[in-house]
C-alpha positions in Angstrom: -38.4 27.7 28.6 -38.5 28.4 24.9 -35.4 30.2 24.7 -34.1 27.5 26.1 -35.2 24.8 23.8 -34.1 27.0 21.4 -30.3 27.7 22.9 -30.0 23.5 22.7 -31.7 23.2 19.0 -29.0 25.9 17.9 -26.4 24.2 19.8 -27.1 20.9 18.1 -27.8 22.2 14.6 -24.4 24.1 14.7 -22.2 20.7 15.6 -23.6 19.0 12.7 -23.4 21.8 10.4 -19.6 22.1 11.1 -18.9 18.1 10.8 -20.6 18.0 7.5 -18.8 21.1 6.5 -15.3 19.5 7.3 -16.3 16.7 5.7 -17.3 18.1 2.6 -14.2 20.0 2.6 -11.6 17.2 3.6 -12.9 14.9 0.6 -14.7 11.3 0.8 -14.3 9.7 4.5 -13.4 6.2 4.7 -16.5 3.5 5.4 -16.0 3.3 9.1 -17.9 1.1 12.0 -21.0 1.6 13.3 -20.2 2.0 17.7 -22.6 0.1 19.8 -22.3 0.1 23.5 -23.8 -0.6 27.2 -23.3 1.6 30.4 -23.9 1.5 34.1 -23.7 3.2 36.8 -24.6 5.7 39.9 -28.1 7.8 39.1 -28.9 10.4 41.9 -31.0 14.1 41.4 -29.3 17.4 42.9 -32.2 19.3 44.3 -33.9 19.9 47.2 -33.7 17.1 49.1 -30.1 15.0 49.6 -29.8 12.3 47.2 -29.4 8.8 48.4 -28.1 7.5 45.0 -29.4 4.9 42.7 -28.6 3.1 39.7 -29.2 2.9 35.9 -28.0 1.3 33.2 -28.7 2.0 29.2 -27.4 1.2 25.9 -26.8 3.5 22.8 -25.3 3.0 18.8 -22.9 5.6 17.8 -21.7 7.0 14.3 -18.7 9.0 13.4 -19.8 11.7 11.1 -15.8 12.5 10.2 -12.3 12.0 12.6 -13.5 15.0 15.3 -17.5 14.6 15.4 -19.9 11.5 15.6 -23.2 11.4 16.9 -24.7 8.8 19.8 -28.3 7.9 20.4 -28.8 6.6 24.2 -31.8 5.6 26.0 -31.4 4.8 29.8 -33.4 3.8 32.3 -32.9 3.8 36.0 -33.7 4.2 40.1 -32.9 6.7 42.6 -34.2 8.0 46.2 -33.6 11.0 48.5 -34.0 11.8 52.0 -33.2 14.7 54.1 -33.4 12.9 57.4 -36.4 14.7 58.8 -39.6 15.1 56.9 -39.0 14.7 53.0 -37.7 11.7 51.1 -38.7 10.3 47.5 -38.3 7.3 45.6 -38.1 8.0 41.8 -37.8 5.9 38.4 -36.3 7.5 35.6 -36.3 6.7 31.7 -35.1 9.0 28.8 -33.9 8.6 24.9 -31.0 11.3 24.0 -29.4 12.2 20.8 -25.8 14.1 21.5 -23.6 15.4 19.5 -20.1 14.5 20.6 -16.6 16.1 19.9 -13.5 14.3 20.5 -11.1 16.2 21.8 -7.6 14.8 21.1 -8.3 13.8 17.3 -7.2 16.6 15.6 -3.2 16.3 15.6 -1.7 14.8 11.8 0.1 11.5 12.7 0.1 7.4 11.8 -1.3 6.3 15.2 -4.3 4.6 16.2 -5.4 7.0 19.1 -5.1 4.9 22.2 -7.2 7.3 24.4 -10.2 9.2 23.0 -11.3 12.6 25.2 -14.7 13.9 24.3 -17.7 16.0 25.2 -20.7 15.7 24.3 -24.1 17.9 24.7 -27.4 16.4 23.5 -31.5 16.9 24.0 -34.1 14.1 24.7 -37.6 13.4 26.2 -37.4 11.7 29.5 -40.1 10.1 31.5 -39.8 10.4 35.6 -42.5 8.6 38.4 -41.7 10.2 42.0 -43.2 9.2 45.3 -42.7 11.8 47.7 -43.7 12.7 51.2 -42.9 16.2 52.9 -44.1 16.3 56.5 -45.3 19.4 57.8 -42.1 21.8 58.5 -43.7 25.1 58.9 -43.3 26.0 55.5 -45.9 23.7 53.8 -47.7 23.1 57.0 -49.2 19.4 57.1 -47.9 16.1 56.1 -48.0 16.1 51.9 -47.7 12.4 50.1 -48.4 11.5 46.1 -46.6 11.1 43.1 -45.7 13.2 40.6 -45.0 11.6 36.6 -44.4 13.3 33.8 -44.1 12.1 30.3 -42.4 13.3 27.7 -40.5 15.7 29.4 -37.9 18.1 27.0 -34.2 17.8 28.8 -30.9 19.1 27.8 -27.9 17.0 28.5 -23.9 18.2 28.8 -21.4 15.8 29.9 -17.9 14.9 29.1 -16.5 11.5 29.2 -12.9 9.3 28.2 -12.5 5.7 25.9 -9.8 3.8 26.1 -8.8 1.4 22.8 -8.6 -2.4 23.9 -8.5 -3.5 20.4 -9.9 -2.8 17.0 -13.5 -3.9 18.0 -13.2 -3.1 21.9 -12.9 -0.2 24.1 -14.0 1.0 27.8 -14.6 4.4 29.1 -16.1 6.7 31.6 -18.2 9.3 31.8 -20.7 11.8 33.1 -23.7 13.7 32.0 -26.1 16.3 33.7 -29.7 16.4 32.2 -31.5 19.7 32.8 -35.1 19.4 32.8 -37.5 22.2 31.0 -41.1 23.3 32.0 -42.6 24.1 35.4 -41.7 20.3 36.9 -38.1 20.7 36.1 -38.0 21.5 40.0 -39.9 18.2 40.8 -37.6 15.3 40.8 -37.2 15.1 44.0 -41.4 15.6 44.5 -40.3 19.3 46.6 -41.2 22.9 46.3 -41.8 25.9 48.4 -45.5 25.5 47.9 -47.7 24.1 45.1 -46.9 26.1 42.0 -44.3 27.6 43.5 -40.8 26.4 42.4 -37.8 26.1 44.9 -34.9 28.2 44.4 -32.4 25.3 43.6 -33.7 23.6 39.9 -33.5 19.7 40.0 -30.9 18.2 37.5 -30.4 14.6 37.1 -26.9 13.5 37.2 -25.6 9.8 36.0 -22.2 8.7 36.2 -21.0 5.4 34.4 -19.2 3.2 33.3 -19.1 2.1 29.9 -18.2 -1.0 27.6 -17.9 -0.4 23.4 -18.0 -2.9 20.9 -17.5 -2.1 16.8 -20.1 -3.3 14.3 -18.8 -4.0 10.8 -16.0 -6.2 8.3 -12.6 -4.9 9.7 -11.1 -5.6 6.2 -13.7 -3.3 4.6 -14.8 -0.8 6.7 -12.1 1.3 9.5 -12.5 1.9 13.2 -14.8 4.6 13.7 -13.1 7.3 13.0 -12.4 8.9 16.3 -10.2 6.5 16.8 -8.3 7.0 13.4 -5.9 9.8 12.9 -7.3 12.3 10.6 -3.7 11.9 8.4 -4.0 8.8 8.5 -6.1 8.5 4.6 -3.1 10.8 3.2 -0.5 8.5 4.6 -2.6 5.7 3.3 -2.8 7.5 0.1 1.1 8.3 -0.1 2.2 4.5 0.5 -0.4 3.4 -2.2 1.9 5.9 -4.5 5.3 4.8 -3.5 4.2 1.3 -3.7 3.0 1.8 -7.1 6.2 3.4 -8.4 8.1 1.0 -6.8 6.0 -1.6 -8.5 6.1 0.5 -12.2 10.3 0.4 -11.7 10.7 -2.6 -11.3 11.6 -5.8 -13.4 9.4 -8.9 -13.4 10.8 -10.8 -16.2 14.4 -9.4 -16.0 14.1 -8.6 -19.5 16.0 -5.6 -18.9 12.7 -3.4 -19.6 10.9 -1.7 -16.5 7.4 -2.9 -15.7 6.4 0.2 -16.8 7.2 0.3 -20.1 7.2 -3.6 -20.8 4.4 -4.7 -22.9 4.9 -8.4 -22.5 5.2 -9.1 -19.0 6.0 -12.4 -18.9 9.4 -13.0 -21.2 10.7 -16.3 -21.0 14.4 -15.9 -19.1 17.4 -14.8 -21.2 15.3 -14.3 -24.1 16.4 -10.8 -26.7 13.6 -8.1 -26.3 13.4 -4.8 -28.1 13.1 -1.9 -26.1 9.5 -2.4 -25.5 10.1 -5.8 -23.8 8.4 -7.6 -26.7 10.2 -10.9 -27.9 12.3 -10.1 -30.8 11.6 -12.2 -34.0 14.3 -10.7 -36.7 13.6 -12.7 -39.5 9.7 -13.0 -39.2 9.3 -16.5 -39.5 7.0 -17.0 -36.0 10.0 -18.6 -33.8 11.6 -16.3 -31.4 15.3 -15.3 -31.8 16.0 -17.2 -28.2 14.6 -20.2 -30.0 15.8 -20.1 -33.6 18.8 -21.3 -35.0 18.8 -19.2 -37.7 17.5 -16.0 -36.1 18.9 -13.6 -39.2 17.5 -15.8 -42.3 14.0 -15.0 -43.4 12.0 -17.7 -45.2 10.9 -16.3 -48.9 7.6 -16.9 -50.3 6.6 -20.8 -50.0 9.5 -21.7 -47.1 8.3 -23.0 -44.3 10.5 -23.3 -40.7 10.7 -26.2 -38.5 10.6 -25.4 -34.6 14.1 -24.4 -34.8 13.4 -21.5 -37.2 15.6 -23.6 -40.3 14.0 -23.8 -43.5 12.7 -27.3 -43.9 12.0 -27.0 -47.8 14.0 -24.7 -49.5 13.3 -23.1 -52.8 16.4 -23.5 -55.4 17.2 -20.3 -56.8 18.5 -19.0 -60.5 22.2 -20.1 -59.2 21.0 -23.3 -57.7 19.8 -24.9 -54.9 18.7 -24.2 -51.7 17.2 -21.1 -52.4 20.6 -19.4 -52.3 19.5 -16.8 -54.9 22.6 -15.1 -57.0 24.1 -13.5 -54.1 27.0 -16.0 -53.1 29.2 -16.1 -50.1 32.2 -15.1 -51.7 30.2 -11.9 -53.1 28.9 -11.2 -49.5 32.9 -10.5 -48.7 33.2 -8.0 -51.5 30.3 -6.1 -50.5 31.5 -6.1 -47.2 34.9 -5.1 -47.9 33.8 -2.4 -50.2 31.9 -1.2 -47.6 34.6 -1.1 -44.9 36.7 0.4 -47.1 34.5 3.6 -47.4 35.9 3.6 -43.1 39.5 2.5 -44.0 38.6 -0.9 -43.1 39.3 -4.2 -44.1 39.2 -7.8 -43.1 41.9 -8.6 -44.7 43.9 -6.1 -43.4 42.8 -7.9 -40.0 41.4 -4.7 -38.5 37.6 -5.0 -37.5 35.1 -2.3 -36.6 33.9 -3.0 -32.7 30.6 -2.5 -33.6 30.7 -5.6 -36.7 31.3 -8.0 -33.9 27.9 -9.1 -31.6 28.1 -10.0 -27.9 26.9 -13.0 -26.2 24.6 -12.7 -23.0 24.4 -15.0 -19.8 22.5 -16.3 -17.8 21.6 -15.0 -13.7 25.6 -16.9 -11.9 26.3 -18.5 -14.9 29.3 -18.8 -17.2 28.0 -21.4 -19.5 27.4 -21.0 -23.5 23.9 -20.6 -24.6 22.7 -23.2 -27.3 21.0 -20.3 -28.9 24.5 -18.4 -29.4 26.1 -21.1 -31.0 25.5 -19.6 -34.2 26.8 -16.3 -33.5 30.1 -18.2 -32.1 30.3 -19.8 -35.3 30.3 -16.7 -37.6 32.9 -15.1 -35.4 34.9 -18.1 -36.0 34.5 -18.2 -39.7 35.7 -14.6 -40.1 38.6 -15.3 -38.0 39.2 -18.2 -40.5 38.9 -16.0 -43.1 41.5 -13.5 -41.6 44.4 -15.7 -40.5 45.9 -12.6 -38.8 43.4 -11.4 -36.5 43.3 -11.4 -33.0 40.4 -10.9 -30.6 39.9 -9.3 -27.0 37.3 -11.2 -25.5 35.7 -9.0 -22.7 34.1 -10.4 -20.0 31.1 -8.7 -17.8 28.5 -9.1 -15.2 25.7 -7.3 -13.8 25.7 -5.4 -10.3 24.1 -8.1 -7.9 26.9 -9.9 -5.8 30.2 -9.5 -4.3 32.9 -7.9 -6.3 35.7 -11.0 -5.8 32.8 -13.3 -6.7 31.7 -11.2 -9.7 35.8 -10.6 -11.3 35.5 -14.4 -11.1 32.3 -14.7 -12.7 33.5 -12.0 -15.4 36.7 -14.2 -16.4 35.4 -17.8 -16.3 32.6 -16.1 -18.9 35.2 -15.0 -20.8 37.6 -18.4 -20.6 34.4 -20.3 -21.3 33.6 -18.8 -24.9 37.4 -18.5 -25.9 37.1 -22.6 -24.6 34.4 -23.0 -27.5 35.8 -21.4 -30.1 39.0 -23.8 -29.5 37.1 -26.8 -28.9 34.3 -26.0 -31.7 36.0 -24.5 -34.2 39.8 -24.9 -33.6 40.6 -21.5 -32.9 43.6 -21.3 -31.5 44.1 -20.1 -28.1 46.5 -17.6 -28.5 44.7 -16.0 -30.9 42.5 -15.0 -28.4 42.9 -11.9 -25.3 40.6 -12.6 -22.0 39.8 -9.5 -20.0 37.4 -9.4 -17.5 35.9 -6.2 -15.9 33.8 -7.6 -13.6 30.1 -5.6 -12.8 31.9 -2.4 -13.9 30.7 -0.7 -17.1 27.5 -1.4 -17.1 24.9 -1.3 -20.0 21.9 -0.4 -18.4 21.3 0.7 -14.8 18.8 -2.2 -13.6 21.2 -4.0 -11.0 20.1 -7.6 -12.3 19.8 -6.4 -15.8 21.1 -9.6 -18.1 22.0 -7.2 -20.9 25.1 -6.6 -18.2 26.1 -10.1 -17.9 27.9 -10.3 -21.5 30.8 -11.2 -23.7 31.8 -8.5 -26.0 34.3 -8.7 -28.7 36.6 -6.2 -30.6 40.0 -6.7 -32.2 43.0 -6.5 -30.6 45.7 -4.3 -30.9 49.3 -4.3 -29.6 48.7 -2.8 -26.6 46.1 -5.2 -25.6 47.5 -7.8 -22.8 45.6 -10.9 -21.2 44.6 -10.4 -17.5 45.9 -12.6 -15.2 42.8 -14.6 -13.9 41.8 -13.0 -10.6 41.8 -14.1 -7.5 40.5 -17.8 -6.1 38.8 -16.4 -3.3 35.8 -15.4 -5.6 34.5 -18.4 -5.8 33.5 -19.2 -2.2 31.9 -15.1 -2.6 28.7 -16.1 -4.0 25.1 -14.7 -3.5 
């Protein structure tokens, strides 16, 4: 008997070394749900004498230890009788508490699914309690007619079994199954209240056997805790784990503000729309005076010491300098041209030679399917149309663009009614003439920068023209009915 005992401690000990093991090595497990459940079904003892059957019905909690092992406590109580049909029959009541250890079966495959069915078995130890009434009528063996009952309390058992769940829902499955409890000790052979003679066991040991049904409900807050986790596939966490990745990335690429600066590298998240950015993503303030260049009419012209800026970023009291007022200084405008031209000069350039560097001339930006002006670029309109002034001669290409979004028809459109609308400006504006002027659009090609909705891509660039530069004809009208 002590070997025994010993063969189902080991047995035990050894199933929940090896799930704590795995779990150690696999990492944290995710919270899961506790498992608490009710069972019925058919009780009956394989001994001596042929069972009649019985019932009994129990209840046990259940706890996943990792996605392969969990352990059950069950306690069960229940009724069963025997008769051979001649001279012996019982009546017995039966009530034990088991702890198994269980191993699913079909849990140890890497995929995304929720297992539908869950194939297990299970082997456990317990005390169980048993109360027989017996008779055995003299059969020659035993001589006379032998009646009593026979209890024991507290009697050692070791139960196998093997069993199947199937998944209802996230808090609800149902299952089968079957266990065999093996009695220890000298009245392991008396379930059935038989044996060859008092003290003498029978040759057949008594086992009871219970067959049932079961219903399973989980315990716990489905939006913090898991399914227990034999119901979980064991890659499911490192799926989990890869999405949470990709989503991040995704999330660290993109562009909230549509500042043309990635999430990731923005450090002001929240840029008001169309508004200039340095590569950072941070509002640009050229001239220092606390109004953002998307806001200030005079983005370029720092207030000196004592200057103070209205909401518009223009000086609202300006200091007169040594060659007059308005704080002017002794730099005039007419000075500004020499050092410019001096400058150029060092590159073979001059304006009044009517030949202009591409990168002296700014472009204008857009905003998201729109071809109208900016209020804030009316300034930089205007000192393109002063050096034009100043250089009767000259002739700009005016270069339409828009970013990658859209239809192509829809976007040559866009690309040449941006272009038509700022050559429209400078003639209304500033009386530029309109042949002084080259439209070209290039639609979404030529990109800037490779975000897709990017407004650095939806521009106006400028650049002298030369003689081989020609005026596109305007493309074509089905663009406009292209939009997005």
């Amino acid at each position: 008997m002590t070997r025994r005992i010993t063969l189902a401690a080991v047995l035990i000990l050894g199933l929940l070394f090896n799930a704590n093991a795995q779990r150690k090595n696999n990492g944290p497990k995710p919270r899961n749900m506790w498992e608490v459940g009710a069972n019925g079904g058919y009780l009956f003892y394989s001994g001596d004498v042929p069972s009649e059957g019985g019932w009994a019905a129990g209840i046990h909690f259940r706890k996943a230890l990792d996605h392969a092992f969990s352990l059950r406590a069950d306690v069960l109580y229940g009724m069963t009788k025997g008769d051979n049909g001649t001279n012996r029959l019982y009546d017995s009541k039966w009530t034990s508490g088991t702890v198994f250890g269980i191993l699913s079966m079909n849990n140890f495959s890497i995929d995304r699914k929720a297992r539908k069915f869950n194939y297990y078995i299970l082997i456990g130890a317990g005390f169980n309690r048993f109360e027989t009434n017996y008779i055995n009528e003299g059969d020659g063996m035993q001589g006379s007619t032998d009646r009593g009952t026979i209890e024991m309390d507290l009697a050692p058992h070791m139960t196998p079994g093997a069993g199947f769940a199937v998944r209802l829902s996230k808090r609800l499955n149902i299952g089968a199954e079957y266990q065999g409890m093996i009695l220890f000790g000298r009245r392991a052979d008396l379930l059935d209240g038989s044996e060859l003679e008092k003290g003498i066991r029978s040759p057949f040991r008594d086992i009871a056997n219970y067959a049932n049904l079961k219903i399973n409900f989980n315990l716990g807050n489905p939006s913090k805790k898991s399914e227990p986790l034999y119901w979980v596939s064991p890659g499911d966490v490192v799926f989990q784990e890869i999405d949470e990745i990709k989503k991040r990335q995704d999330e660290a690429f993109q562009d909230s503000d549509k500042d043309g600066v990635i999430d990731l590298l923005d450090q002001e998240e929240n840029t008001p729309p169309n508004a200039e950015v340095d590569t950072k993503g941070r509002t640009l303030d050229s001239d220092k005076d606390g109004v953002p260049n998307y806001r200030d009419k005079e983005p370029y012209y720092p207030p000196r010491a004592g200057e103070e800026v209205d909401d518009d970023g223009v000086v609202i009291n300006p200091i007169a300098g040594p060659n007059g007022a308005n704080g002017s200084g002794g730099v005039t405008e007419d000075r500004v041209r020499e050092i410019i031209d001096e400058e150029l000069s060092k590159y073979n350039l001059s304006e009044g030679g009517s030949t202009v560097a591409e990168w002296f001339l700014p472009m204008i930006h857009f905003g998201t399917n729109s071809h109208s002006v900016k209020y804030s670029d009316y300034g930089t309109l205007a000192g393109i149309a002063r050096m034009m002034k100043g250089n009767p001669s000259l002739r700009l290409v005016v270069e339409g663009h828009t970013d990658q979004t859209g239809g192509e028809s829809y976007n040559d459109m866009l690309s040449y009614e941006r272009a038509k609308a700022v050559v429209d400006h400078m003639e209304t504006n500033h009386g530029i003439s309109r042949g002084r002027f080259v439209i070209i659009w290039k639609g979404k090609e030529n990109g800037l920068v490779p975000q897709n909705s990017s407004y650095m891509n939806r521009r106006v660039e400028f650049r002298a023209a030369g003689p081989g530069d020609y005026e596109m004809a305007p493309p074509s009208e089905s663009g406009k009915s292209n939009g997005y």
